[in-house]
N, C-alpha and C positions, 0 to 999 in steps of 0.2 A: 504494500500500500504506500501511496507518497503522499504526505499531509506536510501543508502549508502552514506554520505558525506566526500567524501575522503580528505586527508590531508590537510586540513583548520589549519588556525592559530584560535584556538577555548578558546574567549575572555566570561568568566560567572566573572563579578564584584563579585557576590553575595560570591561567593567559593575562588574568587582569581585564578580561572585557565588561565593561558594566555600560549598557549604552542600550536605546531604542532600536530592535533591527529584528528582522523576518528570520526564522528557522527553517529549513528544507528539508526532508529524509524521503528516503525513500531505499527499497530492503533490507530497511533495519540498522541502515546508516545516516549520519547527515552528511547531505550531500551538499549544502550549502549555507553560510550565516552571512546574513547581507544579502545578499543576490542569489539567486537562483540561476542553476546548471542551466545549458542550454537547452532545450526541448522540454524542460519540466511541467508536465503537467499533475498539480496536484485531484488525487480521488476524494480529498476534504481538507479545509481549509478551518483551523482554527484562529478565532479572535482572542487576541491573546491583549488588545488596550487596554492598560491600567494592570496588568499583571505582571508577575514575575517568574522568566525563562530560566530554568537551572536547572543542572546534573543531577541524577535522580538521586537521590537520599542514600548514602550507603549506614545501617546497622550495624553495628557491635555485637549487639547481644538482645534475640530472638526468637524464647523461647515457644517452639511449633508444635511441643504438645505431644510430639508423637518421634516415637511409638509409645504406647503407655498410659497416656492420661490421657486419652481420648474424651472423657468424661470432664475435663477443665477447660478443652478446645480440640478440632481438629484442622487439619494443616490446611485444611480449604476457608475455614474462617479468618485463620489469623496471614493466609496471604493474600487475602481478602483485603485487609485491617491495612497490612503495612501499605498496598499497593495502595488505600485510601489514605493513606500517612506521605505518601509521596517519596516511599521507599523503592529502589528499581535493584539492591542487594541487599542481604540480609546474613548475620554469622547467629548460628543456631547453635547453641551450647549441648554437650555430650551426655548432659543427665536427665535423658530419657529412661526408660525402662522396657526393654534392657538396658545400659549406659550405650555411647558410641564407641564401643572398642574393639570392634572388628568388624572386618571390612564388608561383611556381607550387611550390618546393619545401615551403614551407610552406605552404599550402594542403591538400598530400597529405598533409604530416605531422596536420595538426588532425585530415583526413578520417578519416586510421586513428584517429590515436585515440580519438575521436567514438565513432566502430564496434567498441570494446574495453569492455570492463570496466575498470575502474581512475579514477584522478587526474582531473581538469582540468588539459590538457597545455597550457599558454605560452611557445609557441616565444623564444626570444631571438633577433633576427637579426644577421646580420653584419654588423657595422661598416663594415669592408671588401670589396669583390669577390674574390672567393675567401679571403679573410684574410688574404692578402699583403700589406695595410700600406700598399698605391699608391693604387687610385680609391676614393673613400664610394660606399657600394651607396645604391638610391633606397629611400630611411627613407620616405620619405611611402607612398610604394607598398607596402613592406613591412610598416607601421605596418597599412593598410586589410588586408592580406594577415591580419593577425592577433599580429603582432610586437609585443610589451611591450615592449621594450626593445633594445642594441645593444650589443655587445661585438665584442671579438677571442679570446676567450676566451684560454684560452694562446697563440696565434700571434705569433708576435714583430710588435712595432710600434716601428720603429727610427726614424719621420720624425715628427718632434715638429711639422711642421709642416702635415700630414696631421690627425695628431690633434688641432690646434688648429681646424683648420677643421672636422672635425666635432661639436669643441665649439659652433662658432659656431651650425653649422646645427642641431646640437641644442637649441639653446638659444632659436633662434628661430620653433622649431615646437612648443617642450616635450617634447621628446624625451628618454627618459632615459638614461646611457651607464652603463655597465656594466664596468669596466677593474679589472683584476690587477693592482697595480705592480709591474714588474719588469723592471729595465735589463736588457737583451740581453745587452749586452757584460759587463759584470759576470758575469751568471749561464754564459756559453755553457761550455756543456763540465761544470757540476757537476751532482754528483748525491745533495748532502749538505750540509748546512749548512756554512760555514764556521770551523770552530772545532776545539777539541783533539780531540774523538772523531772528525773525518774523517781529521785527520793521522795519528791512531794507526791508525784502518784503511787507509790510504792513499785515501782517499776522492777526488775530485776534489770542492770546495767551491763554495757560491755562499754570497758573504755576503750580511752583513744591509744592505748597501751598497747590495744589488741591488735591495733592495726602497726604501728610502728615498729615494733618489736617483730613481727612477722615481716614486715617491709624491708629492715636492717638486715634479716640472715639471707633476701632474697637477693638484694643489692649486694650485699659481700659475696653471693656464690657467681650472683653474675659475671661481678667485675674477676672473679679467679676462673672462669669456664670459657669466659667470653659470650655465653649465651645471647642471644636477640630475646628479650623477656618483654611482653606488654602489660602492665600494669593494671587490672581493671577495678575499676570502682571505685575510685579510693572515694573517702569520704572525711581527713583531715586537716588542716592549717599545716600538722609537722609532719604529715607522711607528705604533703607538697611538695614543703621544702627541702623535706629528704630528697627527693626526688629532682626539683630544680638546682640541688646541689651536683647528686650525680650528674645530671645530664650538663652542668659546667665542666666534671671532671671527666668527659667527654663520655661516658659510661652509656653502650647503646639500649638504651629504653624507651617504653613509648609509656603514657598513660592515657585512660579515660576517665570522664565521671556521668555519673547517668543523671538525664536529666531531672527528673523531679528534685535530688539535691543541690542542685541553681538555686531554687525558689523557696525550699521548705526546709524547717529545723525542727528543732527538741520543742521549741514552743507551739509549735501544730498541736503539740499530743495531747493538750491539754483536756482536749475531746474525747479523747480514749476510742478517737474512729480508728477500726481495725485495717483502715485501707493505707493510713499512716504507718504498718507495723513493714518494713523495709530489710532488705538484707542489700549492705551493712544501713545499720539504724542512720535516722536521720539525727545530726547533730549537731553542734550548738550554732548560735548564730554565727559566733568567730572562726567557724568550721567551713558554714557557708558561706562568706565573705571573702572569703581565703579560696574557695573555691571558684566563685566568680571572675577575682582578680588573675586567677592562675588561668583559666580562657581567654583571659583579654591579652596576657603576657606572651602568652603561648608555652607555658610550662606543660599544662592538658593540654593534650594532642588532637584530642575526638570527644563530641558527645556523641551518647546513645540513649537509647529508650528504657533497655535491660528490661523489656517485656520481660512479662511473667505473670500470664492467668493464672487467677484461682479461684475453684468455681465456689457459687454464692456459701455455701452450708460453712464451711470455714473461715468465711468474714465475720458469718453471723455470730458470732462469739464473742466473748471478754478480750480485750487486746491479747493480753496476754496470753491467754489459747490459739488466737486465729493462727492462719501461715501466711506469713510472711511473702510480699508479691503483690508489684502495681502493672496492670495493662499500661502499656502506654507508646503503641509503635505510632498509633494518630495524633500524639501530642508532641512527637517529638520538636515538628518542626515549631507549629506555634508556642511553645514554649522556649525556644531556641530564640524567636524570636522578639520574645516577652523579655529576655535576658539580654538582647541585645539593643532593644528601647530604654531598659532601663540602667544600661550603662554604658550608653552611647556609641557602642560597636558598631562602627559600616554593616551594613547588611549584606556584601562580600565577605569579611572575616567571619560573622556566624554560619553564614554558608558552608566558608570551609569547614569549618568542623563536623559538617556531619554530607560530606559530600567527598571530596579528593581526600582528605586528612584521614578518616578511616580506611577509605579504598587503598590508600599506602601501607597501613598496619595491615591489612586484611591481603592483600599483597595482590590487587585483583586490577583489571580494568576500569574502567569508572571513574565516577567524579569529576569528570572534565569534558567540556563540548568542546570538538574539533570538526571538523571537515574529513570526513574519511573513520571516524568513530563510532564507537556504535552509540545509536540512535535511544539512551536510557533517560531520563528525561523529564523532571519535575515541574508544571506550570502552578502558581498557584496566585492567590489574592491576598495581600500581607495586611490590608485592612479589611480583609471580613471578618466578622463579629459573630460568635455564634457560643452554645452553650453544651456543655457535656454531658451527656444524660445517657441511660443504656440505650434511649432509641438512636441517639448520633453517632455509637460508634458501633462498628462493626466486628469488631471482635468481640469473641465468645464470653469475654473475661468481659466483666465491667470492671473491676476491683481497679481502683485509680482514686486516688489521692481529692482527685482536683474536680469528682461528681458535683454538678451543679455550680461549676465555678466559670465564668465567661471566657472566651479566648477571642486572641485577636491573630488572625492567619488560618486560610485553610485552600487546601488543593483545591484545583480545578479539573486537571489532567495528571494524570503517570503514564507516560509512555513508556515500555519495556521494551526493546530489542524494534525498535521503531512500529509496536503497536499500539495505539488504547489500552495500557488494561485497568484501566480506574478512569471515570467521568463523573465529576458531579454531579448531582440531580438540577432542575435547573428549580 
């Protein structure tokens, strides 16, 4: 099909273009920005005035549910969700059930999602044989399977010397690892930051301890293995600076932070809403402040969404029972760009981080319009206004933080390998 994207405000970080001008694709590439190829004739023509033309969305961390929890989401909802989030990649974490750690499970996952509408799905696999932290699964085999990368995702990793040795092997095949910091023992048993607002709700705590302290043994193993390590989630002011320390002392890491910790802290909880209950917790303002700053500076590398359905019966509980998990692959961007109004970020630099800046860690195509590229492809309206409610979003999962709260920004079109595959309603 060859569609005409007409006078968009057509935002590529990668090139520096931020300017008024036409899109062209045609089989699944663009074939022209500015002008049009010669003989083109487009089979539909999108009005793109007053919007905004950009590389489609690349995801971090997007949990699809499957195989396993079929009953929290399946893979047809939630790439449903992102391809309405203006997502056109997506990295799906390994703790499924069974986990991703051998190649035939990922395999079937690619296959579905091949056979769907939606994203470009990049399994992450398992670090470990079921997650349990004892034997490395085979990375070279799972690598060919289709694996980008290796994690434990949340699963406790209490043997430091487990994980040193898949530094080593990681490091001697260019493998990239993928690790949450977060001490076991420190954290076990909390369900709330450490600080005044859990003690006043009687909260059980995990401090900032948990994450530093796990942060420092991962750093030290890197910089002795030479590993490529991505940092996910972090959620501290001193695992930052940790962080923007190494990466002066030239030390190759990458981090992310998920979006809902932009915006939200320990003082949310006050409500005791269970959709606030996060892995890692949300934490104090100085936490999130630190966090924002560290996007502007470019210390954080990528936001993500770090989806994660869970279906209704386990929200409905005492905080402290629920599980832990915010939908949020449709908020990514208007919340990226809530973030970016409120502290004066060009609307190129928020772009980038969640468009070429992940697709580098994620080690994929993407994130960037060229002439000759493929045709992935975010349009959206950065002042529509609109409200969050289960009938707005599309994914399985309503569990989201931010139920009933305004936003400002929402897709128009997701273009995927130069199709439609998401159109707003009009």
């Amino acid at each position: 099909m060859k569609i005409h994207i007409r006078n968009g405000r057509v935002i590529d970080p990668a090139s520096g273009r931020d300017g008024v001008a036409d899109v062209f694709v045609a089989a699944g590439r663009i074939v022209g920005i500015g002008s049009a190829p010669a003989d083109f004739h487009a089979n539909r023509t999108l009005d793109a005035s007053g919007l905004v033309v950009c590389p489609g969305l690349v995801d971090l961390s997007v949990r699809l549910r499957e195989p396993g929890f079929e009953y929290r989401a399946t893979l047809e909802s939630e790439m449903l969700a992102a391809a309405a989030g203006g997502i056109t990649s997506l990295a799906c974490p390994p703790d499924t059930d069974p986990p991703l750690d051998e190649p035939g499970l990922v395999e079937m996952l690619k296959f579905r999602a091949r056979n769907l509408p939606g994203p470009r799905v990049y399994p992450i696999g398992a670090m470990t044989q079921k997650l349990e932290g004892r034997l490395l699964t085979e990375m070279a085999e799972l690598t060919e399977a289709g694996c980008r990368a290796f994690t434990q995702a949340d699963a406790a990793m209490t043997d430091t010397q487990v994980l040193l040795r898949a530094m080593e092997y990681a490091s001697t095949f260019g493998f990239s690892l993928w690790l949450r910091p977060q001490d076991v023992s420190l954290a076990k048993g909390g369900v709330a930051h450490d600080g005044a607002v859990a003690s006043r709700l009687g909260l059980p705590g995990i401090p900032a301890l948990a994450e530093t302290v796990a942060l420092a043994t991962i750093l030290h193993l890197a910089r002795e293995t030479g590993a490529r390590v991505h940092l996910a989630r972090l959620s501290t002011r001193d695992g930052i600076a940790m962080v923007r320390e190494a990466k002066a002392q030239g030390l190759t890491v990458t981090c992310d932070v998920a979006s809902t910790h932009v915006h939200l802290s320990e003082n949310d909880l006050v409500s005791f809403d269970s959709h606030l209950h996060l892995v890692p917790p949300l934490r104090s303002l100085r936490d999130r402040d630190a966090i924002r700053e560290a996007l502007r500076d470019g210390t954080v590398d990528a936001l993500c969404s770090d989806h994660t359905p869970v279906d209704e019966d386990k929200k409905l509980v005492p905080y402290g029972e629920s599980e832990p998990g915010a939908s949020g692959v449709e908020l990514l961007l208007p919340l990226t760009l809530k973030w970016a109004r409120e502290t004066g970020v060009p609307l190129p630099q928020a772009i980038d981080l969640i468009t070429r800046k992940p697709a580098q860690i994620l080690g994929v195509p993407g994130g960037m319009l060229a002439v000759g590229g493929c045709a992935d492809l975010c349009v959206f309206d950065e002042h529509a206004e609109w409200v969050v409610t289960p009938r707005t979003l599309a994914s399985q999962g309503n569990n989201t933080p931010f139920l009933d709260h305004p936003m400002q920004g929402r897709v128009r079109y997701t273009l995927i390998d130069g199709h439609i595959d998401f159109e707003a309603p009009r």
